[in-house]
N, C-alpha and C positions, 0 to 999 in steps of 0.2 A: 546777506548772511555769510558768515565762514563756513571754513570745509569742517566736516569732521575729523575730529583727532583721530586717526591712524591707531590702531591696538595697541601697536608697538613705539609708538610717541613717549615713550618714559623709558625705553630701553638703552640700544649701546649707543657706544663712543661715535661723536660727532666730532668732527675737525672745525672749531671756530678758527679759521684763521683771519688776520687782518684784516681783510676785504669782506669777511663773511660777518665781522666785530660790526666796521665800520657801518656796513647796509645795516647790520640789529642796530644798533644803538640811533642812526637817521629816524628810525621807526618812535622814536619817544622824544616829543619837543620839548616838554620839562628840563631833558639835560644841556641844551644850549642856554637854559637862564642862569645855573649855575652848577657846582660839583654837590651832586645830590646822593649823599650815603647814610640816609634814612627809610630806605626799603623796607626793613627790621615795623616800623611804623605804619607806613602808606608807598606803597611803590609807587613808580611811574604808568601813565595810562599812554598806551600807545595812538597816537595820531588816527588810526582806522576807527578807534573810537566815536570821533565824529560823523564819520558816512555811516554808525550805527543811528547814533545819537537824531541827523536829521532826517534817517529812514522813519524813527521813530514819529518824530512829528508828523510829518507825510503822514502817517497812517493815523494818527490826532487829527489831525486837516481833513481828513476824506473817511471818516470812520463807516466800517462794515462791519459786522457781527463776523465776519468768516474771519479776520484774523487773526482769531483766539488758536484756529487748524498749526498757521504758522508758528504762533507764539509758542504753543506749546511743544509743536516741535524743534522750537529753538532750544527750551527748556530742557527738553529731553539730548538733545543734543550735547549739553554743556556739562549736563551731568553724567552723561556717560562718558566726556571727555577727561572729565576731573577720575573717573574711576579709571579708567586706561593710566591716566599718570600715575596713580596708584597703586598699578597693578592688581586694582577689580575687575571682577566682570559687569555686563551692562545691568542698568537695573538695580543696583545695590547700592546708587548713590542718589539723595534729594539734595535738592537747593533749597534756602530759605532766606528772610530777612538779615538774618546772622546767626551767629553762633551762639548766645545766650537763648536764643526762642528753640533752638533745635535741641542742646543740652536738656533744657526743664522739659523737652518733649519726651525724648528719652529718658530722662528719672521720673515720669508719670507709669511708667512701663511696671516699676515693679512696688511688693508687698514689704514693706521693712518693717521684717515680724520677726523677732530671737527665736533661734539661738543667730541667723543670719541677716541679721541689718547691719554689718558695720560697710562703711564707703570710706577706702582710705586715699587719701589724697597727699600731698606736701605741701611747705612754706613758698613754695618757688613759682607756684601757681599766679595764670593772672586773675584777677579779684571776680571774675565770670565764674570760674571754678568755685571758692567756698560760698558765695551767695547764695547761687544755687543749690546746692547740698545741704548748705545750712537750714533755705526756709524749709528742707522736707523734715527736720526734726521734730515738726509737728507732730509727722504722720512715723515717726518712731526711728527715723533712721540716725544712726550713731556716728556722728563723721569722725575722723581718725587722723589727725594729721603728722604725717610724720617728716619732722623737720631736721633742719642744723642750723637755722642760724644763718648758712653760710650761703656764698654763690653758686656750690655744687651740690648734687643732689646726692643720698648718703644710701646707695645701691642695697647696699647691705643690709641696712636698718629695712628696708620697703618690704623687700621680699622676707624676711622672720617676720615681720610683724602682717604678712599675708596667713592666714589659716584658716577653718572650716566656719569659722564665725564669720567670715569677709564675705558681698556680697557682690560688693563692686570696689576694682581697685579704678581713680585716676588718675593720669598722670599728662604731664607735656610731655611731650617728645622731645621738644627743645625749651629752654627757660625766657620767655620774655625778657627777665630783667637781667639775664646772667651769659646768655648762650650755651648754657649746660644743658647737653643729650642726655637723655637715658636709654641706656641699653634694653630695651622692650623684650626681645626674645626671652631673655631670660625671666624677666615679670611675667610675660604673657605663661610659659612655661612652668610658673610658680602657682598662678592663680588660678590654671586650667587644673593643676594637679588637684587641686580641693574645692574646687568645684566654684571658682569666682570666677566674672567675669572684669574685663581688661576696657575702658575705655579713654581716648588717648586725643588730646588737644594738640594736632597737628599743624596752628596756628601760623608756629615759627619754624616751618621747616618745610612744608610741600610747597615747591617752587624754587626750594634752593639746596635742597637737599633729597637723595633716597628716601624711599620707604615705599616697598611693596607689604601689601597688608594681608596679600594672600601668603606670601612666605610666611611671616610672621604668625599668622592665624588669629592676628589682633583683632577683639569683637566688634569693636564701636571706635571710628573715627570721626572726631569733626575739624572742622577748618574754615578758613573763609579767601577770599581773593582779590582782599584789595592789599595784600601787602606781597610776599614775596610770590602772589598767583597775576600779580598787574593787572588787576579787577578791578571792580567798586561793590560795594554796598551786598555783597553776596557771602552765606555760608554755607557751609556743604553739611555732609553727616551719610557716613558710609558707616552700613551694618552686615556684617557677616552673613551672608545669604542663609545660613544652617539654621542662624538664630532668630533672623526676622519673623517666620512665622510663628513664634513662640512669645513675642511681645505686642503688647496691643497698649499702645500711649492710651492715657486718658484726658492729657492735652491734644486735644485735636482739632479736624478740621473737613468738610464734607470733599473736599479732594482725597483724603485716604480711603473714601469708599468703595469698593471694587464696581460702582456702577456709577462712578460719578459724574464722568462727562455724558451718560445718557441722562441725566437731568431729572434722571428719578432716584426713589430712597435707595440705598446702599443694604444689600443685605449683611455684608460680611466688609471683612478691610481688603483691598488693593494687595496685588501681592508686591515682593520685593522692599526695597524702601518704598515706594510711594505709600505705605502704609504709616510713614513720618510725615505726608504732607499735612498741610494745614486748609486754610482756605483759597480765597482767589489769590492766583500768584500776582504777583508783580513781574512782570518779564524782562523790565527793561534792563535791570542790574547784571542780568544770566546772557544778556546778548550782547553788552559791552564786555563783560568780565572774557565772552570765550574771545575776543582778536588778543588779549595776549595769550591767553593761554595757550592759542594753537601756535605764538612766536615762538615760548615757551617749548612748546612738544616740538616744535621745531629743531630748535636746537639740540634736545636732548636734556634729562637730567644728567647724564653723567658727564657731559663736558660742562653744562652749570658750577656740579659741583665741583669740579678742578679748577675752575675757574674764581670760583666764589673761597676756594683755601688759598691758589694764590694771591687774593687781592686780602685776606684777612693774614696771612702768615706776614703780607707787606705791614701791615699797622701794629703787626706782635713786635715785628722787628722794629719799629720806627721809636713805638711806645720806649721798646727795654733801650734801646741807646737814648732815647731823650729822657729816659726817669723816669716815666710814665707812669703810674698802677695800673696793672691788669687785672683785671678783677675775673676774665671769663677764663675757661680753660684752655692751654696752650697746646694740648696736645691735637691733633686734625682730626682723631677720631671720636671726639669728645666734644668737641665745640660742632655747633650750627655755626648759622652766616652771620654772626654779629659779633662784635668786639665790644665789650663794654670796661670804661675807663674809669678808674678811681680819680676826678683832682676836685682839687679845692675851689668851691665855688661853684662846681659842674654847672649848673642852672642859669647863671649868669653868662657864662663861659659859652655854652651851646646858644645865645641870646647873642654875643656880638660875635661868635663864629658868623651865622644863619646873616650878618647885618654885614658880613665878607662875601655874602652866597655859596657859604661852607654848609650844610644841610645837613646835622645826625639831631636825633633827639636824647633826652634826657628823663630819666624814669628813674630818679637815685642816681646812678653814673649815666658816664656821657657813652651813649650806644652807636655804633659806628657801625653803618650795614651797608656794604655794596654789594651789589647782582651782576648778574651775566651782564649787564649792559654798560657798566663801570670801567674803568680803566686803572691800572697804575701808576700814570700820571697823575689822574683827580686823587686816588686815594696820599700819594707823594705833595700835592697840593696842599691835601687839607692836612696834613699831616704835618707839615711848613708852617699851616696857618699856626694848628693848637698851640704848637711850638712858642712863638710868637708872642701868644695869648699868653702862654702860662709865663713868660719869662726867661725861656727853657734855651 
């Protein structure tokens, strides 16, 4: 098993220097098959993954009922690890299959009855977000989408069109298809004033980017870690401690029951998140996911993220002397960890990159993400390659 994440694992400045680079990046065997700047998608799985993985067997091989004790203290572990990066307290965060099962858990929670059903969302969303919202307009709720059209989000238009009728605002925190942040304070700030609540798809951003959610006072986080958390098959969902006992899913599951591991009925729910669990966990996703994550807390978010704007301010600049379109925003306080490129063909183009072992994917434009584990050489590499590609 790993150690626990440290409170302070998401806090200050860590000195990655060369030697401190070269040990992290040893840590992930993917990156010796090729230059891999698709993080933004599926990160890399650190090598310890596997003394997880045949721990795992071992205990298939020899099975006891007792080590559900363990599992679930792994479980517990990993989630209160992702809330430390977060800047939660313990307890306020579940794990699940992913993030669309945890989403519809939380929109089970409430009544969308006028004058207050509206749930406003944007265009920039990944397709998890209006699905879900959509199928609740059965049960009366009004979704609200407020677009542009464009790759950035339109700040302005979100919050006026926040008001006493909003019930829930959603939003990314950073854009899948765009790399465009939004400034949350200021939403969160808008929507507490009339009485909405703020939930925030952290998908493309915890792991390579800030965000403490107790500063912010944001209600409802979710996320998952197999992309910039070097996980698998896991999602998270942090709820504001104030507000959890005020919601009660009705997707659910006999784990939310406050008497659940005694193996009798539940009278009441689980306090904290576990009142978002579902049924029997699945453990094995929560004990692979935490060996990066504690490489991760290792490092530090805040050298991450200095690290992760000089490898993307490398491919602004590579882009604008080779022609390139930039489709994300260029300024460091605006963009997440990905670069997403305007050319012609894109889909083709990321097809004989990937046949270079050039590694971004493509979703509309071609997405370019490196991590903490990346270099300036690979991103200068691949950067060569596109070149190449387009004719450039």
């Amino acid at each position: 098993m790993s150690t626990p994440v440290p409170a302070s694992a998401s806090g200050g400045p860590r000195c990655l220097d060369a030697t401190a680079h070269a040990a992290l990046r040893a840590q992930f065997p993917l990156l010796s098959t090729c230059v891999y700047l698709n993080n933004n998608s599926t990160g890399a799985v650190p090598r310890d993954a596997e003394r997880v993985l045949t721990g795992y067997w071992e205990t298939l091989r020899t099975w006891r009922d007792d080590v559900w004790q363990g599992w679930h203290e792994g479980l517990d572990r990993y989630a209160d690890g992702l809330a430390a990066f977060i800047g939660a307290p313990p307890g306020s965060v579940i794990t699940d299959a992913n993030l669309s099962t945890l989403l519809s858990r939380v929109a089970s929670c409430f009544d969308y009855r006028a004058p207050r059903d509206r749930v406003i969302i944007t265009d920039l969303e990944f397709p998890t977000v209006p699905f879900v919202w959509n199928a609740l307009r059965r049960h009366g709720a009004r979704v609200d989408v407020v677009g542009t059209g464009g790759p950035t989000f339109d700040e302005d238009a979100l919050v006026r069109r926040v008001d006493e009728r909003t019930l829930l605002v959603c939003v990314p925190h950073a854009s899948f298809s765009s790399g465009a942040t939004i400034d949350l304070s200021r939403l969160v700030a808008r929507a507490h004033e009339v009485g909405a609540l703020v939930v925030v798809d952290a998908f493309q951003s915890v792991g390579i980017m800030p965000l403490d959610v107790t500063a912010l006072g944001v209600d409802i986080v979710l996320g998952g870690a197999h992309k910039w958390l070097c996980g698998i098959a896991t999602g998270f969902l942090y709820v504001r401690p104030g507000l959890a006992p005020t919601l009660e899913p009705t997707a659910t599951g006999w784990q939310a029951g406050d008497r659940a591991l005694t193996f009798r009925p539940s009278t009441g729910w689980a306090d904290g998140a576990q009142r978002f669990a579902g049924g029997t966990p699945f453990p094995l996703t929560s004990l692979v996911s935490q060996v990066g994550l504690d490489l991760l807390a290792g490092v530090g978010i805040t050298a991450i993220r200095e690290h992760s704007l000089a490898c993307t301010s490398r491919i602004l600049a590579r882009a604008e002397a080779a022609g390139v379109s930039v489709v994300s925003p260029t300024s460091p306080q605006r963009r997440g960890g990905v670069v997403c490129l305007d050319v012609e063909d894109g889909e083709a183009v990321k097809r004989r990159l990937a046949a270079r072992d050039m590694i971004c994917s493509w979703r509309g434009y071609l997405r370019v993400g490196p991590h903490v584990y990346n270099t300036l050489d690979e991103v200068d590499a691949f950067m060569d390659a596109l070149e190449e590609e387009l004719g450039r």
